[in-house]
Steps between C-alpha positions, in 0.01 A plus 500: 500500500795685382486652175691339204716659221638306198768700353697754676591882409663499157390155345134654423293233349287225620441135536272405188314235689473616841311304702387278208846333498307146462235588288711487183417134391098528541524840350714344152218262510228709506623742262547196251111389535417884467729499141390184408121646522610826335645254237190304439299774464698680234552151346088480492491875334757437246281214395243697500650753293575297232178256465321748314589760187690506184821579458677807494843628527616715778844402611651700170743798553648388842662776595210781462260231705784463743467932548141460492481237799815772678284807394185376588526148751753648714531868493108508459478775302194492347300472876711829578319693272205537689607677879290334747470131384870542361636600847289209694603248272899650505460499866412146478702343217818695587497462867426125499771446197800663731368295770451163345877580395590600808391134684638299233870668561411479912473113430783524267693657758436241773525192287782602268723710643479397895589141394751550292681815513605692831376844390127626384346751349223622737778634754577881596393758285364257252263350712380854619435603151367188466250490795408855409389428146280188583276760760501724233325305237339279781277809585492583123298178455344529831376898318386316214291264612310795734443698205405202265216370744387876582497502109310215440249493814484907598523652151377237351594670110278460212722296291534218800165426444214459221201672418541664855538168658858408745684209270615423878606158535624274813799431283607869492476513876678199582779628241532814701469397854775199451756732393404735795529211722842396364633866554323568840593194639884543411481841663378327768779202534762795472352691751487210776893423401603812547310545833669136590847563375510920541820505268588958479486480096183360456350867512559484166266235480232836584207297460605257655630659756197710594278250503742292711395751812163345489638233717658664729491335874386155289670251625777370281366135500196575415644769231726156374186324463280733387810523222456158374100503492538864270829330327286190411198735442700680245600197328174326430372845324814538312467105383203509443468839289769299270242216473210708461648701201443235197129501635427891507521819386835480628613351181497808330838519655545227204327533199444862518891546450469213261224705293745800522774249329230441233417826400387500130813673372305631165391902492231591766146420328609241248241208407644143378327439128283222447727331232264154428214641321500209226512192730331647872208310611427830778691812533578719768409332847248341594582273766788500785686297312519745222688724664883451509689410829629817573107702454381181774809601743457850475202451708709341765702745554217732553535696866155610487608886577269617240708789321370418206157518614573842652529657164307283219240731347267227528511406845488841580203590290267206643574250223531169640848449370803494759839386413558341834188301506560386136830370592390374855215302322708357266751393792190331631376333174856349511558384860142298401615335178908487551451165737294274239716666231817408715317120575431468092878534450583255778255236383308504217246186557361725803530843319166466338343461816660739707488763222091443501526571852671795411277829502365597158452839479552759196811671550310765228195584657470363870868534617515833343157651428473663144437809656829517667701395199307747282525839748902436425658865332840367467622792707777247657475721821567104637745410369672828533517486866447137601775475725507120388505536139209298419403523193113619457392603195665268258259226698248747431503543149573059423164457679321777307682311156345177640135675477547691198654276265395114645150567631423828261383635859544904533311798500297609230668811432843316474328320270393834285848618568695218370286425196626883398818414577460249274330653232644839452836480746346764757234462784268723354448320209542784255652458178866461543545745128425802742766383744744802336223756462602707836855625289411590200490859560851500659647350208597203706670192202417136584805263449342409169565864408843534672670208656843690547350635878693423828184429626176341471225693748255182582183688537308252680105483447415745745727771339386377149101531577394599846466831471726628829722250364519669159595870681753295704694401135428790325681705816803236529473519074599889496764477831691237309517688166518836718855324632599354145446150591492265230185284485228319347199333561342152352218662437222200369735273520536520908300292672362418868829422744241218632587596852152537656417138268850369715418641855092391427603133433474529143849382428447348136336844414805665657741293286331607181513819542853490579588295247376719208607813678894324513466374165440885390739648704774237447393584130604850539812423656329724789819526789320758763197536601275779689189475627256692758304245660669320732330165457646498112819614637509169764352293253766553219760514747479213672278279342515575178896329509359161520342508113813646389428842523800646656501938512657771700126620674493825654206664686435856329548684856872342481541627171347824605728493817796518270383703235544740773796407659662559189336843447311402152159595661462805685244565809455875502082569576425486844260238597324596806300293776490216701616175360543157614645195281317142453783219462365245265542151640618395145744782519635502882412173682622302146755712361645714771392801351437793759754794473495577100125635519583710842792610332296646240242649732741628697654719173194662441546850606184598730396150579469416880495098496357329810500105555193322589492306776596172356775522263795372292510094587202555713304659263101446448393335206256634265314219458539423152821257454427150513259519189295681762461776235233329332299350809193628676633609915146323634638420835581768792682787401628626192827503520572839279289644696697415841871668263215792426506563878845450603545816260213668595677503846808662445325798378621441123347617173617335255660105554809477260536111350663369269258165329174579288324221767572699761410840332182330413443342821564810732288730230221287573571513893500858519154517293382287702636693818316767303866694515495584133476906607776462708804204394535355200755252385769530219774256374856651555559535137192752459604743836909438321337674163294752665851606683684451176241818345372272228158560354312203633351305190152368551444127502259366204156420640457234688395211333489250823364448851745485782 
């Protein structure tokens, strides 16, 4: 047989349905069942979505959401940010985006143009570029796919799994291998045309073309036919990956750029008050159906790729708690309930009977064991780097509100800590007249005193009456009036922020205490405010807005940051050995706060400042946020103890931080490391005044246990 050429020299381009010229008809046809299947099965979700959940707005603020679902959806940042799962999955995405594009302008081209018009776009040096671009991201898929099944069944990471155990499931392999079969078999139907039609140009089609020598000496019947079988081949797949998306993982493709859309647009950390106190049967939640809309859909657009697993201090430590599992076993609690819940709404004479039929279980307790919800820090590692932006530890703390404030269900020393809270404003329970004790030698005024101050330094409890905390305010104390600051403290009249009550479930408690701390400071006409623990700082920040407390907050290592930009406090004693900085999760993960304390380090004259191995947004927790403070560690490791060791191994000798829980946490890790000869740990407001040349001021006795 003599070979055939389409086009001649100069007219480069192709014929978009060679040898399928007939096809057209039963291939519109199938492609309409395969949409009309894809169409069903998003039409199922959707009802799914919104059969269960209370309301909640998240279509607000258009255009931010609308950067969001650009940011996020389609230039998939957030999945970048971690190199080998960000590359697979940009391999993947990227390539099959440019080459879903690229077949819906092919058809275009053929069923637009070619009838109409008398000129086309895939001709000459536009179809080269053209042809070259599609191998180009072809193979980029083609790459993707390799490294996301050598991932998931060589490597097998960690985070893909649980406990040790592969979360492998014959979805994610049938996910993978269809869109390796749609791009290997379209290499393939490109390879036997060119071998068929031998046009010069096509070498631009390189992969293509090189896999077109494969045949040579075939005959060219048998390459014709052999054509059709790989053309129709590559159509089934193709059709049915569309039809197959609604019912997969593949429709993350949907609602994970959906989730992206509905970001919560509030500051990073921020909990929605419980505003029904007087007329609430239950509070907190309880059941699915407590939960709003958005918390159930979150867990649909779960991926399962287990970053947040691969850095929550609990997981990690051998508590039972993982993020992904929490949000997978909600998904499943859902997909169990949503169809009598969708039936109910349909018809409600066979609701009652379809909802008995309905599986039972306690969301609180069975669905997610107490244990999990309990081993919780708050850290938001998860949310941090979910690369869907589910939202984890809001869910969190509603179920822990359900326990503590509908069943009275908690730990007992919650229970000890709260009743202080409520009795003298602190966790300790000590009388809240000593609160001011700590600055009486420094000559510190209360706003009682002097209200004319540009500040009010919020002490917090631990700075008030822990003892470490006390050194921590009496060392920030004599920097600020070292600089000529102008501030004041409450004195007895502060009280708890209520953030460990908020984070612990306690949310009435929490309101209380903000309540009477607003009413003081609104009372005082207070304007900024300073504090050194970083949970205060969040707290009266963010939440403290929604009682009516609205300040200028500043962490004291910003303030100390600028005190020395602006050359009011002077570094001039060497500080010498080896140093490594703690972020705070309250400070970095929730408030972006990572350069101002390395800036200060890093101005100490004889300091050498190393970083620990996980750092800035990937920091360690301490263990203590998350009301954690206050709660025996009876399950696996302690997580202190695990930061204790991550500074242990990079040689340091004294860990730099910047939050009295994590000075007291990582004191007690390096006793226990029985380190105490060698590292020690110091709040960056005590090293700042040991630089400054300032006689240190000894802290009264301690009058608490930490």
């Amino acid at each position: 047989m003599e070979h055939t050429t389409t086009f001649s020299i100069g007219n480069e381009g192709r014929e978009v349905f060679w040898n399928a010229q007939h096809f057209e008809p039963i291939l519109f046809l199938l492609t309409a069942v395969a949409l009309a299947i894809f169409a069903y099965g998003v039409y199922r979700r959707w009802q799914m979505w919104k059969a269960m959940g209370k309301s909640e707005i998240r279509w607000d603020n258009i255009g931010q959401r609308i950067k969001l679902l650009l940011q996020d959806g389609l230039l998939q940042v957030k999945t970048w940010r971690d190199p080998y799962p960000g590359i697979m999955h940009g391999l993947i995405f990227f390539g099959f985006f440019v080459l879903l594009f690229g077949a819906i302008f092919d058809a275009g081209e053929f069923h637009i143009t070619e009838p109409l018009f008398n000129w086309s776009f895939l001709r000459g040096n536009f179809y080269l570029g053209f042809s070259f671009l599609m191998e180009v991201f072809g193979l980029c898929v083609l790459i993707g796919i390799l490294l996301a099944l050598f991932r998931r069944y060589v490597l097998k990471p960690e985070r893909l799994g649980y406990k040790g155990k592969p979360d492998n499931t014959a979805d994610d392999a049938i996910a993978l291998l269809l869109i390796a079969g749609i791009i290997i078999t379209g290499f393939v139907i490109e390879s036997l045309r060119i071998y068929v039609t031998n046009p010069s140009w096509e070498v631009w089609s390189f992969a293509g073309w090189t896999l077109s020598h494969a045949f040579t000496g075939m005959d060219y019947n048998t390459a014709k036919i052999l054509h059709k079988i790989s053309w129709w081949t590559h159509t089934f797949i193709a059709l049915g990956f569309i039809a197959y998306i609604p019912y997969s993982r593949l429709l993350h493709i949907i609602t994970t750029s959906a989730n992206h859309f509905l970001s919560n647009l509030k500051p990073a950390g921020s909990l929605e008050p419980i505003r029904d106190f007087e007329t609430a049967e239950s509070f907190g939640v309880g059941k699915l159906e407590d939960f709003t809309w958005k918390q159930i859909f979150d867990a649909d657009a779960c991926t399962r790729c287990g970053r947040c697993q691969d850095g929550c201090p609990a997981y990690l430590s051998g508590k039972p708690l993982s993020p992904k599992k929490m949000v997978q076993d909600i998904k499943t609690f859902w997909l169990e309930k949503a169809p009598a819940a969708i039936k109910a709404k349909v018809a409600a004479a066979a609701a009652a009977g379809d909802a008995a039929a309905a599986p039972e279980k306690a969301l609180v307790g069975e669905v997610i064991d107490l244990h999990e919800l309990w081993a919780c820090t708050n850290c938001m590692y998860c949310m941090e780097h979910c690369s869907a932006s589910i939202e984890h530890v809001p869910k969190i703390v509603n179920m822990r509100q359900y326990k503590v404030l509908t069943e009275a269900d908690f730990a007992p020393e919650l229970q000890l800590t709260y009743r202080n809270m409520e009795n003298n404003s602190n966790p300790w329970g000590i009388g809240s007249h000593l609160r001011g004790d700590w600055a009486k030698e420094l000559g510190v005024k209360t706003l009682a005193e002097d209200p004319n101050v540009e500040y009010l330094f919020y002490v917090g409890c631990s700075g008030s009456f822990d003892d470490r905390g006390k050194k921590i305010s009496i060392a920030f104390a004599k920097i600020l009036q070292a600089a000529g600051v102008s501030f004041g403290i409450l004195g007895n009249e502060e009280g708890c922020c209520g953030d460990s009550a908020m984070r612990g479930g306690n949310e009435y408690l929490f309101q209380a205490l903000a309540q009477a701390n607003i009413a003081v400071m609104n009372g005082y006409g207070v304007k900024k405010i300073i504090t050194a623990c970083p949970h205060g700082y969040n707290a009266l920040k963010k939440d403290y807005p929604n009682f009516d407390g609205k300040y200028e907050v500043y962490h004291h290592t910003e303030i100390i940051a600028n005190l020395l930009a602006q050359g009011k406090i002077t570094l001039k004693n060497p500080v010498s050995g080896v140093f490594t900085y703690h972020d705070s999760c309250f400070l970095g993960r929730y408030n972006e706060i990572y350069q101002q304390p390395r800036q200060i380090l890093k101005a100490i004259p004889g300091m050498k400042l190393v970083e620990m191995d996980r750092n800035l947004n990937k920091s360690f927790c301490c263990g203590a946020g998350g009301a954690r403070m206050w709660m025996e560690e009876d399950i696996g490791d302690r997580i202190n103890n695990m930061r204790t060791d991550q500074a242990i191994a990079v040689k340091a000798d004294t860990v730099a931080v910047a939050c009295p829980f994590c000075l007291t946490m990582l004191s007690d890790g390096i006793k226990d490391k029985q380190m105490s000869e060698k590292m020690v740990a110091l709040d960056i407001a005590e090293i700042v005044l040991k630089s400054m040349g300032m006689e240190e001021v000894k802290a009264p006795v301690d009058v608490c246990a930490t």
